[in-house]
Every structure is written in C-alpha cells, then in structure tokens.
C-alpha positions as CSV (number, residue, x, y, z in Angstrom):
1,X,91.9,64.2,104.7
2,X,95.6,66.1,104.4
3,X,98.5,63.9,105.1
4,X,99.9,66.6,108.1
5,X,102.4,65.9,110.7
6,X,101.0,66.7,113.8
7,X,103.7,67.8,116.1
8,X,104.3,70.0,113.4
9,X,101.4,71.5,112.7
10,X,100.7,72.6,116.4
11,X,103.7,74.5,116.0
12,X,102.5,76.3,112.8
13,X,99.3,77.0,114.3
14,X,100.7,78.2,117.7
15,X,103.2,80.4,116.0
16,X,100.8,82.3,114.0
17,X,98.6,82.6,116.8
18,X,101.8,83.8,119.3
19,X,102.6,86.3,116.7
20,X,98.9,87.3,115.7
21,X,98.7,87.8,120.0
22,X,101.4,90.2,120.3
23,X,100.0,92.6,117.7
24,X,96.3,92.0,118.8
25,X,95.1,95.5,120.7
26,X,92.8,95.4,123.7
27,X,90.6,92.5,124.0
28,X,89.6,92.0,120.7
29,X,90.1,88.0,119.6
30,X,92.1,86.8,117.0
31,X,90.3,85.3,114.6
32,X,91.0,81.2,113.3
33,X,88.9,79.9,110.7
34,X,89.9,76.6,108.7
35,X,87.5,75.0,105.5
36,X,88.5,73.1,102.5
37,X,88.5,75.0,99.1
38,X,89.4,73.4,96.0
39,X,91.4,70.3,96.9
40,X,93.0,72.4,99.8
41,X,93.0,72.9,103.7
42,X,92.7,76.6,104.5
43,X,93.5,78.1,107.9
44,X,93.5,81.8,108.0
45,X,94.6,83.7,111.3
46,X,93.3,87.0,111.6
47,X,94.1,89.9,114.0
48,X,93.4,93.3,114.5
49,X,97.2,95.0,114.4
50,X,98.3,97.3,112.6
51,X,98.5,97.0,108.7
52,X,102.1,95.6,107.1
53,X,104.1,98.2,105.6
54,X,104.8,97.3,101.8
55,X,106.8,94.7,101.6
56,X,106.7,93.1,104.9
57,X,104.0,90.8,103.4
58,X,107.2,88.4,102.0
59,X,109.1,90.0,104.4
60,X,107.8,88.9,107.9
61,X,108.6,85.0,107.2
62,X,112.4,85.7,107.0
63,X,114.2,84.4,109.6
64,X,115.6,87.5,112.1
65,X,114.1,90.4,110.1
66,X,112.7,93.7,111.5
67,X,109.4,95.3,110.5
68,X,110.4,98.8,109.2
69,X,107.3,100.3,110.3
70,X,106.6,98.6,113.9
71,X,110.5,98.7,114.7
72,X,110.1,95.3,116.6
73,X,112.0,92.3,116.1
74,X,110.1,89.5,114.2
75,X,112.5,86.6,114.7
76,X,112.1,82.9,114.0
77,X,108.5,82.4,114.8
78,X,107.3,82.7,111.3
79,X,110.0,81.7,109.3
80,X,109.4,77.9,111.0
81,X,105.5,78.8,110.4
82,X,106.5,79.4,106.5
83,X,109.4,76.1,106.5
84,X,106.7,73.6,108.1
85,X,104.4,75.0,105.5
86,X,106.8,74.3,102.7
87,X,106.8,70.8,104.3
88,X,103.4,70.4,103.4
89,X,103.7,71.4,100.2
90,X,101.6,74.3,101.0
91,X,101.6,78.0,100.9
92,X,101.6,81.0,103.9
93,X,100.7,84.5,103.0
94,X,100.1,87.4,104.6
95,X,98.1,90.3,103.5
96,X,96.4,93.6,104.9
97,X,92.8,93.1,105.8
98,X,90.1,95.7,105.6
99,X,87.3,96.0,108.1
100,X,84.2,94.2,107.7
101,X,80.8,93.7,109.7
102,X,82.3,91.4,111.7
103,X,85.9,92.6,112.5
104,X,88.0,95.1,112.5
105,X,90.7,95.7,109.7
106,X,93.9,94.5,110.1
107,X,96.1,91.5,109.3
108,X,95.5,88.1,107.8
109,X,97.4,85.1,107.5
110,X,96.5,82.7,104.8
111,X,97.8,79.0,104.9
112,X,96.9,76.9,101.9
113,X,97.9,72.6,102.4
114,X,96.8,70.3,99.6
115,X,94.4,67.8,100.7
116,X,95.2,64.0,99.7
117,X,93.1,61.7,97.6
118,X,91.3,60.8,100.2
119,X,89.1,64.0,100.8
C-alpha cells in the first residue's frame, strides 16, 4: 500500500494521459501500465508521438515552456504532474521509447512513488 492522496493522484494520472492524448497519432492507444518494483509504485504512460528533442526530457515539466522541436506550447499540465509527484516523494521522468513487438516507438513517462511499510 502507498500513502497517496487521491484527488491528487487523479490529477497526475489525467494529466499525463491529456498530454500523452494530444501527441498520440491515429488510433493508436496510449499505453498505462502500473506494478510495484522494489519498495515502489510504478505507473508508466506510454504514447506513440514523436520522440523529445534533447533536453526536453527535464524540460517538458517546467511550467510554461515550449518544445523546440514540436513548436507547441506545453503549459502547466506537467509541471503539476511533476509537483504532485514531489508530494509523494516520488520521481517523473520522461524518456524516448523505441519500438517493440508490441508498440510503436515513441515516448514514455515513468512515475516512481515509494510504497509504505505496509506493502
């Protein structure tokens, strides 16, 4: 079990999901997987968009900052994603994905929340 506050969490989560949406081509889904590794709740968000330039990876969770290579707005979405994070004590990244089997390559949005002493 992770000590989480709800409200807050559905905001995370809908966020990264918004944000994975409006870079998602065609009808491909966007991908959601959680699991526990090593004392930790893992969500990762996954969408088929086009790769980050370097250094949008840190980047994309400023508040108000523009993508250099997608010359879009990114806005406050997932800076509140990264501060409700940091109110877990936990972690957002987000990396370039390759292609696998199973999906296409993209990006991928990694959220790390310790779990409590009760998991």
């Amino acid at each position: 079990m992770a000590s989480l506050d709800g409200v807050l969490m559905v905001q995370l989560l809908n966020n990264l999901l918004e944000n994975s949406a409006r870079y998602q081509p065609g009808n491909i889904p966007i991908e959601l997987r959680v699991e526990e590794d090593n004392g930790q709740v893992v969500y990762e968000v996954r969408n088929a968009g086009r790769p980050l330039a370097p250094g949008e990876e840190t980047g994309i969770f400023l508040p108000s900052v523009s993508g250099e290579s997608r010359k879009e707005h990114f806005g406050l979405g997932l800076a509140i994603v990264r501060a409700i994070a940091s109110l877990h004590q936990g972690t957002i990244e987000a990396a370039n994905a390759p292609a696998d089997t199973d999906y296409p390559a993209g990006v991928r949005f990694t959220l790390r929340i310790p779990l409590d002493g009760y998991g």
